[in-house]
C-alpha positions in Angstrom: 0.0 0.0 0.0 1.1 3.5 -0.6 1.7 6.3 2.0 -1.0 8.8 1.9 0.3 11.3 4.5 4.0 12.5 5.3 3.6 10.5 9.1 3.2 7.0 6.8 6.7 7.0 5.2 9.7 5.1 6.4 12.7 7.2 7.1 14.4 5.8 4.1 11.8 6.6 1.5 12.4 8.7 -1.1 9.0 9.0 -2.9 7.3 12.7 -3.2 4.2 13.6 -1.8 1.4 15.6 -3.5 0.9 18.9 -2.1 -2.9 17.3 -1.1 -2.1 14.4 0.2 -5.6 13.8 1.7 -6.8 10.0 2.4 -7.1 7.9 -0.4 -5.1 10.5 -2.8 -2.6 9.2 -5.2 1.3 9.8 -5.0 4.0 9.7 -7.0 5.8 6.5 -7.3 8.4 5.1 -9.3 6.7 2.1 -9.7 6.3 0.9 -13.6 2.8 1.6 -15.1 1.1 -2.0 -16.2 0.8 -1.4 -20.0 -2.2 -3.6 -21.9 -1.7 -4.6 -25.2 -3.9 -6.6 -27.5 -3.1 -7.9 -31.4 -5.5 -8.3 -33.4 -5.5 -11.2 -36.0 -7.4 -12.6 -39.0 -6.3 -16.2 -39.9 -6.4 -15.1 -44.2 -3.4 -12.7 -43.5 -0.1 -14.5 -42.9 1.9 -11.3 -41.4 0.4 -11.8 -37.4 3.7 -14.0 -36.2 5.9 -11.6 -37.5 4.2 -8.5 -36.5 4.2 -10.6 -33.0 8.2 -11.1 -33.2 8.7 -7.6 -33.5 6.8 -6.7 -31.2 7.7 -9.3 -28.5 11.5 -7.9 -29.4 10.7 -4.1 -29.2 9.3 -4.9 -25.9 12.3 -6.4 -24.6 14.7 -3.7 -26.2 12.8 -1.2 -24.3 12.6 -2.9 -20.5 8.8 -2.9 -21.1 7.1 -6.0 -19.5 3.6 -6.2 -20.7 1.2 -9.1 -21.5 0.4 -9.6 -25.3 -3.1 -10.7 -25.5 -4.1 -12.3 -28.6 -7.2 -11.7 -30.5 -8.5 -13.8 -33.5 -11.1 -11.8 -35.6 -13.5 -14.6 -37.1 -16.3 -12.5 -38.9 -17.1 -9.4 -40.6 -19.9 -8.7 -37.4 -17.1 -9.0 -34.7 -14.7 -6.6 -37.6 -16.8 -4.3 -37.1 -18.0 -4.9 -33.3 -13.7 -4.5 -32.6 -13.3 -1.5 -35.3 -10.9 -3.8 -37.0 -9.0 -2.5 -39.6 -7.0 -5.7 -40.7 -4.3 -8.1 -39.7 -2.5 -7.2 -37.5 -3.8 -4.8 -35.1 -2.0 -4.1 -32.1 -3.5 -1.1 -29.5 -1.2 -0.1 -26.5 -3.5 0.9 -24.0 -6.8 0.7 -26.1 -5.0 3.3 -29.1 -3.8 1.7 -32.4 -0.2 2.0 -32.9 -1.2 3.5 -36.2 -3.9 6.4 -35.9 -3.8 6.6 -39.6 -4.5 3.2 -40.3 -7.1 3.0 -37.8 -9.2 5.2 -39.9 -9.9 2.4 -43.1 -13.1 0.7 -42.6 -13.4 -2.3 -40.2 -12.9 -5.7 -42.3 -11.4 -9.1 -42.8 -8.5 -8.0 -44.7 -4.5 -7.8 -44.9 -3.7 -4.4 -42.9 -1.1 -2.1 -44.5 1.2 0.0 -42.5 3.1 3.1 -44.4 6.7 3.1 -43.4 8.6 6.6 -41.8 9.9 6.5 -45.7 7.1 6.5 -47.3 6.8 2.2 -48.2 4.1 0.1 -47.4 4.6 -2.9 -44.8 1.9 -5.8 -43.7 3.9 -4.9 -40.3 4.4 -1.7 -38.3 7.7 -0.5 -38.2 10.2 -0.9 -35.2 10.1 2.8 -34.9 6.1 2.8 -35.1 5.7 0.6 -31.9 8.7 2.5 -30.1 6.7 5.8 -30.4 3.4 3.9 -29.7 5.3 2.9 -26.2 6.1 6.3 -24.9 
């Protein structure tokens, strides 16, 4: 449990109140924020393993621990149920790594991500899901 008031803290610890630090109010902490991330799959596109790969490696290059849940996407009701562009998906805290991609209609399709240099990739880009993690 966090301290809530200045009288709570041990002598050796270093974390900052807030200037309210009422009952029940949150304080700082240097604790790591849980991050939820889900990929979103469609058996008719073959990309999914490799977007997973990169994804599981960009994870570890960054110190990021975080759970990868794994969504298939069966029918064109649960497309658009899931606002499901194509295969693969993958949403870091509920926001597509890809705003711009997010925008095509919801379908059964092969998803295409445009590069930083302008080429087209069935996979985000390394740099994509970096920036998606900050």
């Amino acid at each position: 449990m966090l301290p809530t008031s200045p009288g709570d803290l041990d002598a050796g610890d270093t974390r900052e109140q807030s200037p309210d630090s009422s009952a029940g109010a949150p304080v700082h902490s240097n604790e790591p924020t849980a991050v939820k991330i889900d990929l979103y799959w469609w058996e008719g596109c073959p990309s999914h393993p490799e977007a997973l790969a990169l994804l599981e490696d960009v994870l570890v290059a960054n110190g990021v621990e975080a759970e990868i849940e794994l969504h298939e996407v069966t029918t064109d009701e649960e497309a658009t149920r899931l606002r499901f562009p194509g295969s693969p998906t993958i949403r870091i805290d509920g926001r597509d790594i890809d705003p711009a991609g997010a925008e095509s209609p919801p379908a059964l399709n092969c998803r295409i991500y445009r590069l930083p240099d302008g080429r087209v990739s069935p996979i985000p880009s390394r740099e994509q899901l970096e920036e998606a993690l900050r």
